[in-house]
MARFIKE-504948 format. One record per residue: residue in three letters; x negated, y, z of N, C-alpha, C in turn. Coordinates in Angstrom, 1 decimal, decimal comma, always signed. Layout:
N
+------+--------+---------+--------+---------+----------+--------+--------+---------+--------+
: type : n.east : n.north :   n.up : ca.east : ca.north :  ca.up : c.east : c.north :   c.up :
+------+--------+---------+--------+---------+----------+--------+--------+---------+--------+
:  ALA :      X :       Y :      Z :       X :        Y :      Z :      X :       Y :      Z :
...
+------+--------+---------+--------+---------+----------+--------+--------+---------+--------+
END
This chain:
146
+------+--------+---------+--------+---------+----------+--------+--------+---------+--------+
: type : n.east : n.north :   n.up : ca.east : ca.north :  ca.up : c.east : c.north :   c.up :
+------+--------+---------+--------+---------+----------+--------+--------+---------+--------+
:  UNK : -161,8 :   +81,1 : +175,2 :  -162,7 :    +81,5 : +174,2 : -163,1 :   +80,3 : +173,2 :
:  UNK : -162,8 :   +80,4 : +171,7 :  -163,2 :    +79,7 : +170,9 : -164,8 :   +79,7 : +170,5 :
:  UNK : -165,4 :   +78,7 : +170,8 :  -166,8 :    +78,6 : +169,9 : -166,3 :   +77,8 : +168,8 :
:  UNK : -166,9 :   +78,3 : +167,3 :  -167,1 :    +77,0 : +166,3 : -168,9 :   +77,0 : +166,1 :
:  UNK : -169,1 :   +75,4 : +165,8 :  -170,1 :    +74,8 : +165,7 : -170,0 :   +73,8 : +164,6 :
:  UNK : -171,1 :   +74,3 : +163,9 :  -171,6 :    +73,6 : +162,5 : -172,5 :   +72,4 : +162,7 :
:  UNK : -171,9 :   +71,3 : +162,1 :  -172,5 :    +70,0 : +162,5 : -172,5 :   +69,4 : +160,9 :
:  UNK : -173,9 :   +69,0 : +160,8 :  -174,2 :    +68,7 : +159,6 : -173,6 :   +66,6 : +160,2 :
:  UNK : -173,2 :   +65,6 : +158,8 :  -173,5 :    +64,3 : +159,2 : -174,7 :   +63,7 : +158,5 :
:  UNK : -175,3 :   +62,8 : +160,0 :  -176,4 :    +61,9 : +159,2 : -175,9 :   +60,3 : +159,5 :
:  UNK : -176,2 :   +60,2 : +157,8 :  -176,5 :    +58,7 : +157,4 : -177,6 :   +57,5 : +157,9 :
:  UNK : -178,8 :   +58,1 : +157,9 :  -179,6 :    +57,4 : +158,5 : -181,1 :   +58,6 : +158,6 :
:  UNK : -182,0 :   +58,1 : +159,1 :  -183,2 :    +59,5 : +159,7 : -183,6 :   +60,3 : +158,4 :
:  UNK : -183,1 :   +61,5 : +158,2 :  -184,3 :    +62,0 : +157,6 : -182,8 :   +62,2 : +156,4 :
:  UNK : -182,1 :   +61,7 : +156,2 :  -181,0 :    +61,6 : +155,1 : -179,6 :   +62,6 : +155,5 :
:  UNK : -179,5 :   +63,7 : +155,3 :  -177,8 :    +64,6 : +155,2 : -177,4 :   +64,0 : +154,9 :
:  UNK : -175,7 :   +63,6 : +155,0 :  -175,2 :    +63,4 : +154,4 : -174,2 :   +64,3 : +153,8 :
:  UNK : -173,4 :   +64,9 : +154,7 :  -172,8 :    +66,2 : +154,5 : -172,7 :   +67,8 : +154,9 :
:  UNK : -172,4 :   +68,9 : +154,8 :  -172,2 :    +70,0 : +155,9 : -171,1 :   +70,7 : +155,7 :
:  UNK : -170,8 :   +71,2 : +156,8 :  -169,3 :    +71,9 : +156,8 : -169,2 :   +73,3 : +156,2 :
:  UNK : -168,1 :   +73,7 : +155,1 :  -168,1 :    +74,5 : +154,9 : -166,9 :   +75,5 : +154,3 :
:  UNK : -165,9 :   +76,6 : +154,7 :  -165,0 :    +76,7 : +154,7 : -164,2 :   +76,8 : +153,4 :
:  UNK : -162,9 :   +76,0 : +154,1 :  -162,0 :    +76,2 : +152,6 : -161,7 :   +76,7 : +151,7 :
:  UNK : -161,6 :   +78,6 : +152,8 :  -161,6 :    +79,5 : +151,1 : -163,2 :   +79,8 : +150,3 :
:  UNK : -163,8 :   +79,1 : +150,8 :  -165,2 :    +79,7 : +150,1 : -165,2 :   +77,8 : +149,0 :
:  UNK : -164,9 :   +77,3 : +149,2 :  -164,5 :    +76,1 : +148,0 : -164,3 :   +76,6 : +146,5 :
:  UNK : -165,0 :   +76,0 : +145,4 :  -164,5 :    +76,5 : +144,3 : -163,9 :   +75,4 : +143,0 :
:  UNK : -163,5 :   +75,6 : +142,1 :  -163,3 :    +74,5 : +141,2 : -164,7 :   +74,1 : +140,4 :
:  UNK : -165,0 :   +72,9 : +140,7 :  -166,0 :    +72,4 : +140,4 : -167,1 :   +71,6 : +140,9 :
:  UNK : -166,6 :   +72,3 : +142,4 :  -167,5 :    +71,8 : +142,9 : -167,0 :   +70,5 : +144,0 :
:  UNK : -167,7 :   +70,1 : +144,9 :  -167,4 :    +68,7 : +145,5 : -167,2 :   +68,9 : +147,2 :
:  UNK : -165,9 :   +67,8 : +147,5 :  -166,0 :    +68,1 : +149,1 : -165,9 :   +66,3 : +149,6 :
:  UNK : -165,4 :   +66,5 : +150,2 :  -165,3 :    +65,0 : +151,4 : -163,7 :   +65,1 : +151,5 :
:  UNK : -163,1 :   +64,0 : +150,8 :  -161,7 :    +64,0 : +151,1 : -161,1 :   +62,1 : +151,5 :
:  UNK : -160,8 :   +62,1 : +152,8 :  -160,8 :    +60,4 : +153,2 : -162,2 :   +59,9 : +153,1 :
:  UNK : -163,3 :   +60,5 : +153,6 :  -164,3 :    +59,8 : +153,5 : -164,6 :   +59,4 : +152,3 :
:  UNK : -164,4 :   +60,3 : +151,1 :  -164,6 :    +59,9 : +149,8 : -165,1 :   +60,9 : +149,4 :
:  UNK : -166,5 :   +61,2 : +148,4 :  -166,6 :    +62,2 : +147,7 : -165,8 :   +62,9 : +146,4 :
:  UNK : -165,4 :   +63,7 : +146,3 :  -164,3 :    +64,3 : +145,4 : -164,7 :   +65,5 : +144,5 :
:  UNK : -164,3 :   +65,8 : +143,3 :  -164,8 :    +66,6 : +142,4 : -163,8 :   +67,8 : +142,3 :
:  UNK : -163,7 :   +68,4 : +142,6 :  -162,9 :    +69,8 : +142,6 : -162,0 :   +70,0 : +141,5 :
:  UNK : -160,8 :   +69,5 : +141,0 :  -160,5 :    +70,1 : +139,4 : -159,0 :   +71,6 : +140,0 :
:  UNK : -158,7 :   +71,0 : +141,3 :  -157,6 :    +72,8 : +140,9 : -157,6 :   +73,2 : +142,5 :
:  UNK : -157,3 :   +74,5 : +142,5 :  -157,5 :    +75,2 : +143,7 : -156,1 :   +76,1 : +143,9 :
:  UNK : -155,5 :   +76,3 : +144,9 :  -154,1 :    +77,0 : +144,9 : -154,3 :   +77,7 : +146,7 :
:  UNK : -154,3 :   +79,2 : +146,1 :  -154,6 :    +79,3 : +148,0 : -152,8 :   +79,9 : +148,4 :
:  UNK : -152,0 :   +80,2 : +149,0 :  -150,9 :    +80,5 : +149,1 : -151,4 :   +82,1 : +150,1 :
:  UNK : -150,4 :   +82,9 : +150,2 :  -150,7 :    +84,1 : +151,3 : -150,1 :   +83,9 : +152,7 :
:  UNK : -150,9 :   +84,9 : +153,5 :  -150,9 :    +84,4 : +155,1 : -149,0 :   +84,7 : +155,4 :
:  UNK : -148,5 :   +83,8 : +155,7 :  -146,8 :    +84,3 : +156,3 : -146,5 :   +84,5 : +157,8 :
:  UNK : -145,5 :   +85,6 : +157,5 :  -145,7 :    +86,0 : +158,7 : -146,1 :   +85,4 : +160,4 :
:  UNK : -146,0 :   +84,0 : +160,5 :  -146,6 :    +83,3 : +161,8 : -147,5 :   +82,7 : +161,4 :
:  UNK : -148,3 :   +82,4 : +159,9 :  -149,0 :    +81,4 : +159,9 : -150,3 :   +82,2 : +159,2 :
:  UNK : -151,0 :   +81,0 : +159,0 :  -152,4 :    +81,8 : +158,1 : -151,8 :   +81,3 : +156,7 :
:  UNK : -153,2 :   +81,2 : +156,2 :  -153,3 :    +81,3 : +154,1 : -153,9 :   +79,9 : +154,1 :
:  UNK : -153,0 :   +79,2 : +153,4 :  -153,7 :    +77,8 : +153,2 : -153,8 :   +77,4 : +152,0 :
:  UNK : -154,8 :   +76,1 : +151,7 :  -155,3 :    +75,9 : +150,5 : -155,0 :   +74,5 : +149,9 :
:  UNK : -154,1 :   +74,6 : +148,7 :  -154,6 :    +73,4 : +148,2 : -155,0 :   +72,7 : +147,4 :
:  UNK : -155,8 :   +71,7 : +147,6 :  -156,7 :    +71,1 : +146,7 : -156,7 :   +69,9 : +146,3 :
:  UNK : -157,1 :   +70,2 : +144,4 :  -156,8 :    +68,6 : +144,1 : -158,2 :   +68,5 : +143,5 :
:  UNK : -158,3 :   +66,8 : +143,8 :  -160,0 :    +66,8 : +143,5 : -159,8 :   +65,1 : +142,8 :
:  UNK : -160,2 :   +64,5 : +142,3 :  -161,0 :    +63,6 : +142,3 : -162,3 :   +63,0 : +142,7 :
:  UNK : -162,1 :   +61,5 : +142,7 :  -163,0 :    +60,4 : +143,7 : -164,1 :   +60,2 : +142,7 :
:  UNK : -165,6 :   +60,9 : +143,3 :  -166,6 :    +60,7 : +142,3 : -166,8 :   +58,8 : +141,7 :
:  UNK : -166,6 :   +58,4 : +142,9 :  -167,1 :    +56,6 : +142,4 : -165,8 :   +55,9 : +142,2 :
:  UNK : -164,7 :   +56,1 : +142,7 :  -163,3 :    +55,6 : +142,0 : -162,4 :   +56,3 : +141,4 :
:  UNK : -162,7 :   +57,8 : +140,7 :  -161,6 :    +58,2 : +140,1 : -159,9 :   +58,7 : +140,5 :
:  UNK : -159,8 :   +58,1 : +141,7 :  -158,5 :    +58,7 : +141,9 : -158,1 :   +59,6 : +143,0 :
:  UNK : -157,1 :   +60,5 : +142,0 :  -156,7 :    +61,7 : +142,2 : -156,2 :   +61,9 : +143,7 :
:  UNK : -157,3 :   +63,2 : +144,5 :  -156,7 :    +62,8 : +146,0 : -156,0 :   +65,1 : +146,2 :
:  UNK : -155,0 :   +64,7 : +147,1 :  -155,0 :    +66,1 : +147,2 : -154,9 :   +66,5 : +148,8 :
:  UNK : -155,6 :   +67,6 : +149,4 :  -155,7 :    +68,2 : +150,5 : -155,3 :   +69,7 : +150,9 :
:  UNK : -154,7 :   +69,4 : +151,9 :  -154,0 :    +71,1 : +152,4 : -154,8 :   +71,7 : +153,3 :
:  UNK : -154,7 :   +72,2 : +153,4 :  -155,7 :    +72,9 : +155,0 : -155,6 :   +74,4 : +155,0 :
:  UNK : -156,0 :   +75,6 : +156,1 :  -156,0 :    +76,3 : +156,5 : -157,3 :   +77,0 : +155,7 :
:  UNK : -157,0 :   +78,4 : +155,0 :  -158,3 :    +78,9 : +154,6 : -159,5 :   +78,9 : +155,6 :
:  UNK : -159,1 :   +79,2 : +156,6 :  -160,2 :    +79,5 : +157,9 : -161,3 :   +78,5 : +158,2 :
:  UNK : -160,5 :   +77,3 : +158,2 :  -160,7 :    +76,2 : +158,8 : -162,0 :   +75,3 : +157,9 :
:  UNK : -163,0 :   +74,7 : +158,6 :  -164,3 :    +73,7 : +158,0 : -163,2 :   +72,5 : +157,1 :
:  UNK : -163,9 :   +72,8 : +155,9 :  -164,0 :    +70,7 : +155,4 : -165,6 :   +70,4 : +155,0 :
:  UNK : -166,1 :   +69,3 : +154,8 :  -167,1 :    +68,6 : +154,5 : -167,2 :   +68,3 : +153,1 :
:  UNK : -168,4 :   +69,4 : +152,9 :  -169,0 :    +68,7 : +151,4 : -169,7 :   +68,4 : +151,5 :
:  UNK : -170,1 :   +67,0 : +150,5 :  -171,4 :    +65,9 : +150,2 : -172,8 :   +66,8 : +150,3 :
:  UNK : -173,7 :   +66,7 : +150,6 :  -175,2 :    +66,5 : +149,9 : -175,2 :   +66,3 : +148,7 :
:  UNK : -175,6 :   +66,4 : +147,4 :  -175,8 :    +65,4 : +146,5 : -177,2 :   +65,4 : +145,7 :
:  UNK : -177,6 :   +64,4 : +146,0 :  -179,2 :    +64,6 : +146,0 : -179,4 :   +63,7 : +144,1 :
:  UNK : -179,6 :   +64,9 : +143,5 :  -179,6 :    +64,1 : +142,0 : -181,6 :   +63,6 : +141,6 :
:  UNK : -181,4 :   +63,1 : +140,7 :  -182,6 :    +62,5 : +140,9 : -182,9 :   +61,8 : +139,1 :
:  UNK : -183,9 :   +61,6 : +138,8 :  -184,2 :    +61,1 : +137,4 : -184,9 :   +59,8 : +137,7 :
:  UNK : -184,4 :   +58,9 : +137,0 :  -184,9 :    +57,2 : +137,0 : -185,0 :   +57,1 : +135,3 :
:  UNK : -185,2 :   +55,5 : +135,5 :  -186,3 :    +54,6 : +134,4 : -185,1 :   +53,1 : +134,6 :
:  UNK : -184,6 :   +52,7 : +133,7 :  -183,6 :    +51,3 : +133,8 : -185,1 :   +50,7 : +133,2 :
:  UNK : -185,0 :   +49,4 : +134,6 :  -186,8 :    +48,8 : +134,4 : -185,8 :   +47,4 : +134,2 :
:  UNK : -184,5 :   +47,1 : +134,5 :  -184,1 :    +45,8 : +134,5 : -182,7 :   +45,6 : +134,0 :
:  UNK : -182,1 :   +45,2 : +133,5 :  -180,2 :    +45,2 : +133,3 : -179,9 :   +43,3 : +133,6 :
:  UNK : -179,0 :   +43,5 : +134,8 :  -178,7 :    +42,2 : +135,8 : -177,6 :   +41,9 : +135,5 :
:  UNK : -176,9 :   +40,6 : +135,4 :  -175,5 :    +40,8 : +135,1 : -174,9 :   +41,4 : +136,3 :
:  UNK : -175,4 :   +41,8 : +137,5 :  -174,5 :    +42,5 : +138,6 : -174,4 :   +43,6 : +138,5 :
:  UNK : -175,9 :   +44,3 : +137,4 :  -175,8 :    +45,9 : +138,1 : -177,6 :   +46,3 : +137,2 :
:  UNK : -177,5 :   +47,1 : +137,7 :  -179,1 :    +48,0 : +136,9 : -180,1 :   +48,2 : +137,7 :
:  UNK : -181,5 :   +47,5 : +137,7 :  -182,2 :    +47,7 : +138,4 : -183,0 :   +49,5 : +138,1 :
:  UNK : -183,4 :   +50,0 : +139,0 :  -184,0 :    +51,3 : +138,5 : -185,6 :   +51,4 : +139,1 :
:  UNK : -186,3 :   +52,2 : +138,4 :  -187,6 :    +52,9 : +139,1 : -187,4 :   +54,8 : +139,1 :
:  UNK : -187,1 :   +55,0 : +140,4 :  -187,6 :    +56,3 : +140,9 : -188,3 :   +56,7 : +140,3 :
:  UNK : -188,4 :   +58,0 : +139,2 :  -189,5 :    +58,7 : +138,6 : -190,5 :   +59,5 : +139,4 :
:  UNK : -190,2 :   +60,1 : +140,9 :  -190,9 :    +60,7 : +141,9 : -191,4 :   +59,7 : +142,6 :
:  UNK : -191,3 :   +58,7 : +143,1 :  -191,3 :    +58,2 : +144,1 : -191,5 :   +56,4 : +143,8 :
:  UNK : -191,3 :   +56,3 : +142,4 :  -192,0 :    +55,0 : +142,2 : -191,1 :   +53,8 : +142,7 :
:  UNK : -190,1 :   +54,3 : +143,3 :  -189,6 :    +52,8 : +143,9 : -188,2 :   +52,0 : +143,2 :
:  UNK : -187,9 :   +51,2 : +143,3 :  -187,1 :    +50,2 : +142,9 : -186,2 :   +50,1 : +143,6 :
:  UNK : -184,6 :   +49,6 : +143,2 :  -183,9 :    +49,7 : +143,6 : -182,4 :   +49,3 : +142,8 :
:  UNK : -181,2 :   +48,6 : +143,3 :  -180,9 :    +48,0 : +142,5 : -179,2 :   +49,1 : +142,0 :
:  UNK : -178,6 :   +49,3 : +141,2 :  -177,4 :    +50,3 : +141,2 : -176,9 :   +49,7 : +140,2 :
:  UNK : -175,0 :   +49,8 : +140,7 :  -174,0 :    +49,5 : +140,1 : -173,7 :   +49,8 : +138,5 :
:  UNK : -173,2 :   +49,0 : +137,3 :  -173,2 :    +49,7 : +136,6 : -172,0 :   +50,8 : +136,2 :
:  UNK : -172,5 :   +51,6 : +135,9 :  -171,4 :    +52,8 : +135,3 : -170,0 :   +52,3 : +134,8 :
:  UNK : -168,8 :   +53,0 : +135,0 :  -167,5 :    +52,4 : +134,7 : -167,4 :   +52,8 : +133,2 :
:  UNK : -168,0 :   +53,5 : +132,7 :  -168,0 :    +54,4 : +131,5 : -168,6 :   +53,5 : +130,8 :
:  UNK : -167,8 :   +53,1 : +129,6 :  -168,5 :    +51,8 : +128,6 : -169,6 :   +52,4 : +127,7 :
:  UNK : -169,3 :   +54,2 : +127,4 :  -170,8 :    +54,5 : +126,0 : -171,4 :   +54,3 : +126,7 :
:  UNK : -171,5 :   +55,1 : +128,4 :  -172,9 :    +54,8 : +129,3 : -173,9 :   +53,7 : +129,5 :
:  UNK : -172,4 :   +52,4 : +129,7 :  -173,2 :    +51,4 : +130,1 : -173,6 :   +50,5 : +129,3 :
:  UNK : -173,5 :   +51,1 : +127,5 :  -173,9 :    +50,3 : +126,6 : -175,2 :   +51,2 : +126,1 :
:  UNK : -175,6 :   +52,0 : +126,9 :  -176,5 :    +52,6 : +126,8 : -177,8 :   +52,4 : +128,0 :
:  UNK : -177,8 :   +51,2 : +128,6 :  -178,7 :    +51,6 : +129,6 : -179,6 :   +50,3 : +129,2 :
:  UNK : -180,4 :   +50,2 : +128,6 :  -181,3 :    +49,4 : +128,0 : -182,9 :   +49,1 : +128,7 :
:  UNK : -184,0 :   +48,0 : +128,5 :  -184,9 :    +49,1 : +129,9 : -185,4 :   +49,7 : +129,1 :
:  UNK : -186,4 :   +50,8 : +129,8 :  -187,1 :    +52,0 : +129,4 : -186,3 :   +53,2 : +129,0 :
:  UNK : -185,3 :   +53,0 : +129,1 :  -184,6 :    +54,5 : +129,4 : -184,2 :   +55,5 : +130,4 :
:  UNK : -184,2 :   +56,7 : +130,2 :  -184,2 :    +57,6 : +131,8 : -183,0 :   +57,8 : +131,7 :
:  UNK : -182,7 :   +58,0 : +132,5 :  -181,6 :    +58,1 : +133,3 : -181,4 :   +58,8 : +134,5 :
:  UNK : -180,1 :   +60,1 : +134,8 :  -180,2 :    +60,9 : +135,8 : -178,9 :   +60,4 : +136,7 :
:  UNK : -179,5 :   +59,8 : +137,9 :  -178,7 :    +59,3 : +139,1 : -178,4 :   +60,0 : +140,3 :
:  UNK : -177,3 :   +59,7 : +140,6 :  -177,2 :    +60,9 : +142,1 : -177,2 :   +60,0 : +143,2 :
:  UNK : -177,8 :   +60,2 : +144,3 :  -177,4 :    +59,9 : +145,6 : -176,8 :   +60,6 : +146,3 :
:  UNK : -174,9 :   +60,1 : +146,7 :  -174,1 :    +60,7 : +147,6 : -173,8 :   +60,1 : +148,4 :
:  UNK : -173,7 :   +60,2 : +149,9 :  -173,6 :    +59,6 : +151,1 : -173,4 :   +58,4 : +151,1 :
:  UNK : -174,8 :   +57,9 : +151,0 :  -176,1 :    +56,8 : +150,6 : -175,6 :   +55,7 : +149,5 :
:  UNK : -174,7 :   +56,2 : +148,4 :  -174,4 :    +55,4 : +147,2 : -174,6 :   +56,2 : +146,3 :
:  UNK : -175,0 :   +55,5 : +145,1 :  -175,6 :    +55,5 : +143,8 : -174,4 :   +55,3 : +142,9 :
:  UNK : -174,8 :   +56,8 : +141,7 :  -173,9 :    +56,7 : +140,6 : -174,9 :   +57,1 : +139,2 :
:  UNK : -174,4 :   +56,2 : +138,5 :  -175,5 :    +56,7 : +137,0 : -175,2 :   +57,9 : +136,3 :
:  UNK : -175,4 :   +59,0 : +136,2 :  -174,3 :    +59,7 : +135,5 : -174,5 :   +59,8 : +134,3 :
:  UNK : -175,9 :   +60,1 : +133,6 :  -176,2 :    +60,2 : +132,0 : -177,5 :   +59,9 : +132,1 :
:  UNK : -177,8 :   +59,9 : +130,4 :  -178,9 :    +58,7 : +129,8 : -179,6 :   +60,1 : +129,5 :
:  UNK : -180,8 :   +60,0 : +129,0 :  -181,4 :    +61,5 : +128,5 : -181,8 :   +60,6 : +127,5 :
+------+--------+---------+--------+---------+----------+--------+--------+---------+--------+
END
């Protein structure tokens, strides 16, 4: 007898990092865990079940924090892992030559993040401007300036 069992991963107390969720229910656009890397969904191909086997899926996605193109096969049936992605609005209170310091708009706190690989972005991050940042399994990405 097969049991499946859904197992969320944690990062550290209190923080998801990911949860499992099946392949054919995956769509374009949206984000999974591929190599331990968060990935952005751009094409989806499911194939039909043949005669010995099931219906499998494949997916090409891109690496949200490095950009390169990853592709995955797997069984419709079968769990893969999407991110958490905990988006969030900040304040650039500092610009370091290493990186951008930020203030948490909820939460008030400080904290220091990489800057954007995207040159309009990162010629855009001045202090006093907001900025909407994501937290994905516990790293920081700037995505846009408001």
């Amino acid at each position: 007898m097969l049991f499946k069992i859904a197992v969320c991963t944690l990062l550290r107390v209190g923080e998801w990092v990911s949860k499992p969720v099946d392949v054919g229910s995956l769509r374009v656009g949206g984000y999974m865990i591929i190599d331990g890397e968060p990935c952005h969904i751009v094409d989806i191909t499911k194939s039909k079940p043949g005669k010995h086997g099931s219906a499998k899926a494949r997916i090409v996605a891109i690496g949200v924090f490095d950009g390169v193109k990853r592709s995955f096969v797997k069984p419709v049936a079968l769990n893969a892992e999407v991110p958490i992605i905990d988006k969030r609005m900040g304040q650039v209170f500092a610009v370091n030559p290493s990186g951008v310091q930020i203030m948490d708009l909820e939460t008030y706190e400080y904290f220091d993040a990489p800057f954007p690989q995207e040159e309009e972005l990162k010629s855009k991050l001045v202090p006093g401007v907001e900025i909407e940042y994501w937290r994905i399994m516990g790293r920081m990405k700037i995505m846009r300036t408001k």
